[in-house]
Every structure is written in structure tokens, then in C-alpha cells.
C-alpha positions as CSV (number, residue, x, y, z in Angstrom):
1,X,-110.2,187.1,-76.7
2,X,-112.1,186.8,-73.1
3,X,-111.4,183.4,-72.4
4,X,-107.6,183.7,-72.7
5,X,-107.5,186.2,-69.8
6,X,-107.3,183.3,-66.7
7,X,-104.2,181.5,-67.0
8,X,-105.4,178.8,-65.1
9,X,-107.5,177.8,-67.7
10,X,-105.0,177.6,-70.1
11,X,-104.8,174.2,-69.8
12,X,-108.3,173.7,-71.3
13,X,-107.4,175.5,-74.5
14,X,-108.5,173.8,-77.9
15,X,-105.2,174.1,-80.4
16,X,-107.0,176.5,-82.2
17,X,-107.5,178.9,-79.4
18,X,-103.7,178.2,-78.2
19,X,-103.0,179.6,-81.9
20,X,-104.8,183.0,-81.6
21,X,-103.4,182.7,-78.2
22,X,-100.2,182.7,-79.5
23,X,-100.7,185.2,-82.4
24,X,-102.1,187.8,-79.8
25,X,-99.2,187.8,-77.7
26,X,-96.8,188.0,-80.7
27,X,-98.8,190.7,-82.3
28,X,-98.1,192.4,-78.9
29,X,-94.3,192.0,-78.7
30,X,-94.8,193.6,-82.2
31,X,-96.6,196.7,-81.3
32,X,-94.6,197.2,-78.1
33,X,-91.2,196.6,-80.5
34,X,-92.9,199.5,-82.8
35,X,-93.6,201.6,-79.7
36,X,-89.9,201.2,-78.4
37,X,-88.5,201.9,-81.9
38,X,-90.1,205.7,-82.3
39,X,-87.5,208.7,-81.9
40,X,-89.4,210.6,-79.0
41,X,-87.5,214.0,-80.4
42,X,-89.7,213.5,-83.3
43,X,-92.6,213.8,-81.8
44,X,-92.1,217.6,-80.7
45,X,-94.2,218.3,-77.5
46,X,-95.6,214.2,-77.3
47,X,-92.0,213.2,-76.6
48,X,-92.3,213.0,-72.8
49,X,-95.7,211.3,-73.3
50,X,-93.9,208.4,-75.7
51,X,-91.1,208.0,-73.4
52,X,-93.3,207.2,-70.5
53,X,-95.5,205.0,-72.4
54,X,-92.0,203.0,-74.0
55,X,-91.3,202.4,-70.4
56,X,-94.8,201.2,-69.2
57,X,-94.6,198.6,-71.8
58,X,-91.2,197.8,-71.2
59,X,-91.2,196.3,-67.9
60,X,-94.8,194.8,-68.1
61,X,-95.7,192.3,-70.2
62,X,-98.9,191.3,-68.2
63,X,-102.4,193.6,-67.4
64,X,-101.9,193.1,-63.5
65,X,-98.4,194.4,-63.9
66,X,-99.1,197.8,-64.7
67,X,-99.3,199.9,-62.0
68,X,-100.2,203.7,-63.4
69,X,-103.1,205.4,-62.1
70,X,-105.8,206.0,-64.5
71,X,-107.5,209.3,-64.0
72,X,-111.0,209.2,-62.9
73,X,-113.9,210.2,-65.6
74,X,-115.6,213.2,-65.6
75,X,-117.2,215.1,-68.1
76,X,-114.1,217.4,-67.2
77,X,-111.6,216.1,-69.2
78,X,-109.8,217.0,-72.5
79,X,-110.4,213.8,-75.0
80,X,-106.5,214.1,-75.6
81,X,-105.2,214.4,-72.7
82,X,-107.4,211.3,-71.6
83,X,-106.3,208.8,-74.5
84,X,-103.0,209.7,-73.9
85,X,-103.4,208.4,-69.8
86,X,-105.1,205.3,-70.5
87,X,-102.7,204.3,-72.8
88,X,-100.3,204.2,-69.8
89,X,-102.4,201.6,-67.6
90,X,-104.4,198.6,-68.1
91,X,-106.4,199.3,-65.3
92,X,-110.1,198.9,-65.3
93,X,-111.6,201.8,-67.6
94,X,-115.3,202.8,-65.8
95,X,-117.9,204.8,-68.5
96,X,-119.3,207.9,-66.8
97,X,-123.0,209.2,-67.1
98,X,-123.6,208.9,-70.9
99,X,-124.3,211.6,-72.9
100,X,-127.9,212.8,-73.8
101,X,-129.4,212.7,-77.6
102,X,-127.1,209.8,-79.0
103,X,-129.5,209.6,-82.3
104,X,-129.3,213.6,-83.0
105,X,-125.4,213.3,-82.4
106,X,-125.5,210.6,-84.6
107,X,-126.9,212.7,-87.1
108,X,-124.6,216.0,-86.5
109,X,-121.6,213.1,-87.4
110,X,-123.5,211.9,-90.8
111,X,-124.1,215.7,-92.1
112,X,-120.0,216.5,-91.5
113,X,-119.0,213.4,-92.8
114,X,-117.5,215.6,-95.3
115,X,-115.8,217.9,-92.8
116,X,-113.0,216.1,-91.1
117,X,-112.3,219.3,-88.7
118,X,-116.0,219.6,-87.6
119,X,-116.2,215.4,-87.1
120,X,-113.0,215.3,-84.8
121,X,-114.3,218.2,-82.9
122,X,-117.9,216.8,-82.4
123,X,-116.1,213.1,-81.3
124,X,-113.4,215.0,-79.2
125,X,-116.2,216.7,-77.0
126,X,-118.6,213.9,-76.6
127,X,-116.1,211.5,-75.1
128,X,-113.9,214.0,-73.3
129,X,-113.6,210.7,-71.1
130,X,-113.1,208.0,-74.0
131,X,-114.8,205.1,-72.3
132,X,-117.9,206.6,-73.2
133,X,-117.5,205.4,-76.4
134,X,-118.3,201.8,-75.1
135,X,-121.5,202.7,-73.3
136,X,-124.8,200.9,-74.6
137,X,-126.3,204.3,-75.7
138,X,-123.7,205.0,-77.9
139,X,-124.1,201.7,-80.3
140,X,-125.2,203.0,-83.3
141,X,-122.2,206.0,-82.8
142,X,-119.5,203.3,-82.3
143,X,-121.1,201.3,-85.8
144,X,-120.6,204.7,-87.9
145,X,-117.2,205.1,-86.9
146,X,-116.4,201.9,-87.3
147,X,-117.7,202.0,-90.9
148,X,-115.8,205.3,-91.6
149,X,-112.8,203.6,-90.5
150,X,-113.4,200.8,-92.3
151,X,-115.1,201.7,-95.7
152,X,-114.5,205.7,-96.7
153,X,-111.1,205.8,-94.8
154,X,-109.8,202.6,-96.0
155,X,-110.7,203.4,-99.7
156,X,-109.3,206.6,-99.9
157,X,-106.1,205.4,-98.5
158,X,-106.0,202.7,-100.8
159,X,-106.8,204.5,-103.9
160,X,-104.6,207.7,-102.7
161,X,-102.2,207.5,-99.5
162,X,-102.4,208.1,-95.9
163,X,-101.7,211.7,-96.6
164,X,-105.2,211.8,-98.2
165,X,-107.2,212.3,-94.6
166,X,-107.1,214.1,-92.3
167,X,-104.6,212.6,-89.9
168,X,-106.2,213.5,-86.7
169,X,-109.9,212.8,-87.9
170,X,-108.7,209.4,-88.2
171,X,-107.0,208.6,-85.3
172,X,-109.6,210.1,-83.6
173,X,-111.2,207.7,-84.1
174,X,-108.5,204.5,-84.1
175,X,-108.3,205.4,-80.6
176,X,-111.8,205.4,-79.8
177,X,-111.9,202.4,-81.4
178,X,-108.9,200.6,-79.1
179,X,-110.5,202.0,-76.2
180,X,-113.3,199.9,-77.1
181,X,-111.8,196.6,-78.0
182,X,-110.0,196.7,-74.1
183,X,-113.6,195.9,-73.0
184,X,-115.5,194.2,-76.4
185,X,-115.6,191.1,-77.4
186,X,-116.7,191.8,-81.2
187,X,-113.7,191.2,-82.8
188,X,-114.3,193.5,-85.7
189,X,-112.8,196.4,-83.8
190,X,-109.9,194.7,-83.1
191,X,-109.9,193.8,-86.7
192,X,-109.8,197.6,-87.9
193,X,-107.1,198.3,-85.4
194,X,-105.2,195.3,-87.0
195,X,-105.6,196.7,-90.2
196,X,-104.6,200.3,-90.0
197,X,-101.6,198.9,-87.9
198,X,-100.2,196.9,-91.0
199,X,-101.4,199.7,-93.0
200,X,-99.9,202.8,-91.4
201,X,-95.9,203.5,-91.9
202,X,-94.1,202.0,-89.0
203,X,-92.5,205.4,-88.5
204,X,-95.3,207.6,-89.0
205,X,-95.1,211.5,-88.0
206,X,-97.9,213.0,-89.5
207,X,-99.1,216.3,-89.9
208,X,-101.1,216.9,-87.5
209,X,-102.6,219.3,-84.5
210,X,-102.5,216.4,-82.2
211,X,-99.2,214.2,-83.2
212,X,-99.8,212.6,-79.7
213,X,-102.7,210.6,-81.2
214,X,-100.5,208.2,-83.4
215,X,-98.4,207.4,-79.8
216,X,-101.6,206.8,-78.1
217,X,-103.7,204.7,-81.0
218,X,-100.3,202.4,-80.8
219,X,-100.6,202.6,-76.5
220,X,-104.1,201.1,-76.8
221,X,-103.3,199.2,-79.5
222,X,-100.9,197.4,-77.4
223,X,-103.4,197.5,-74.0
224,X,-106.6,196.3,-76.7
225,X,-103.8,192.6,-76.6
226,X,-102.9,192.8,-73.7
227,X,-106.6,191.8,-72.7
228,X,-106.5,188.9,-74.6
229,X,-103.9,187.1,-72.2
């Protein structure tokens, strides 16, 4: 998506790239349709959170538009609270110091891989400030998620239904994961986030301790395209 982000080389584009061009923006107008579609008053205490973000992406259809603050990083900051900010500015996202031991986290996330609770709470406290998750010492993490997401999650929402996970575990880490795509150019990530979009009910409250997280996976969703033009 990179080389769609100065208009003035528009110009130069192949018809190919005009076509992903074109299928990014609409995929866009589609998220930000879904976004403007949710019922805040079903979303309990998040409703003041998705009103805000409905009218961030209301009035600004381009990155530079967007004038919200984002918060600074620090190693302070609830991993919530965080997603739920970025998603309302398409500001530049800056990585703090990393986190120490990425290969015994790593293996702390395989041996709960069975114990969605455990796994959102291990995730939640390593990137307190989600751009973490893009740092270079976090590669292999960002590859296990990305094959939870894409391999156990998938299947057992395939075989059973969405209500067969845990809803927070996984969006989790759908967020992570849009956080991510705002500053990657490996496509696959954008490619899960695709996936569970088409895959997950358009109105989708779920059970969950943190119902903001479906609200914020669509707010970076929507900032993830917004990067590609």
C-alpha cells in the first residue's frame, strides 16, 4: 500500500495499482459505513468511545485530516485504553523501549495457547502501548499471533461459530494486528484483518469484558486503509 500514500504520484500508477488503489479506498467507505451504522447504546460503557470515533471518520476521509492527539507511549498505559485512542488519529504511532526476553514471552504465549484468559492478559501487559507490537524484537511474537489468528481461530470459527472463542482473546489480537498494518508493508496482516472483517457479524456485540475492542479493531481497521492513500 506504500506507494499509494503521495498523491502526486498518482499519475505514475500502473492500472493494476489504480485497481487496489481503488479497492482500498472503497473497502474504507465500507468500514467507516459499518462504523457509522453501530447503535452506541449498545455498546454499554464504549458508547461515548464509538461516538467519537463515528465522528473522527466522518468528517476526514484523508490521514492529514485528522487532527486528534495521540497519547504519548509509555510503559504506563492500559493496552485498552491505548487501542481505543489510536483509533481516533492517524497520527504517526512511535514504539517505546521494547520489552526485554521476547523468546521466553514467546514461549509463556505457546504454553497458554489453551488458556484464552491467561494469553489476553500476557499480550494486554506487554504492549500496554500497542505500537510495540511492530518493534523488530517482537517478530517472532507478531508471527504467532498472526498464525493463531489465522489458523486455530479461523478453524474453529469455521467448524463452530464466532461464539466458540473467546471474544476478547481474539480481538486482542485483531487489534494488535491493525496497529501493525498502519506501519507494515507485509500485506498478510492486512489480509487477516480483511478476513475477520467479512467474517465477523456486521452488528456484532459480543460477550465480552472489553466490548470496546470490536469498536476499536473496526477504528484501526479503517486507519490500517487509510494509509494506503
Amino acid at each position: 500500500m506504500r506507494p499509494f500514500r503521495n498523491q502526486n504520484r498518482e499519475w505514475q500508477m500502473s492500472a493494476r495499482e489504480a485497481a487496489i488503489l481503488g479497492a482500498v479506498r472503497q473497502r474504507f467507505s465500507d468500514v467507516r459505513d459499518r462504523i457509522a451504522g453501530l447503535t452506541p447504546q449498545a455498546f454499554g460503557e464504549a458508547a461515548d468511545y464509538l461516538k467519537r470515533l463515528q465522528q473522527s471518520l466522518s468528517t476526514n476521509d484523508r490521514p492529514d485530516d485528522n487532527t486528534e492527539r495521540v497519547p504519548v507511549g509509555s510503559a504506563g498505559h492500559d493496552c485498552i485504553a491505548a487501542l481505543c485512542a489510536i483509533s481516533l488519529t492517524s497520527a504517526q504511532l512511535h514504539p517505546t523501549i521494547p520489552a526485554t526476553d521476547s523468546a521466553q514471552f514467546l514461549e509463556l504465549l505457546k504454553e497458554c495457547q489453551n488458556d484464552s484468559e491467561k494469553s489476553f492478559r500476557l499480550l494486554a501487559e506487554r504492549f500496554s502501548w500497542p505500537p510495540n507490537f511492530s518493534l523488530s524484537t517482537e517478530t517472532e511474537i507478531r508471527e504467532h499471533v498472526l498464525m493463531r489468528l489465522m489458523v486455530h481461530d479461523r478453524a474453529r470459527i469455521e467448524e463452530r461459530s464466532i461464539a466458540s472463542v473467546d471474544a476478547d482473546d481474539l480481538l486482542l489480537k485483531l487489534n494488535l494486528v491493525a496497529v501493525h498494518s498502519r506501519e507494515s508493508d507485509d500485506l498478510r496482516f492486512l489480509d487477516a484483518l480483511n478476513y475477520y472483517y467479512e467474517l465477523l457479524p456486521t452488528n456484532w456485540v459480543p460477550r465480552a469484558r472489553h466490548v470496546s475492542l470490536v469498536v476499536s479493531f473496526l477504528g484501526l481497521y479503517a486507519r490500517a486503509l487509510q494509509c494506503g492513500f
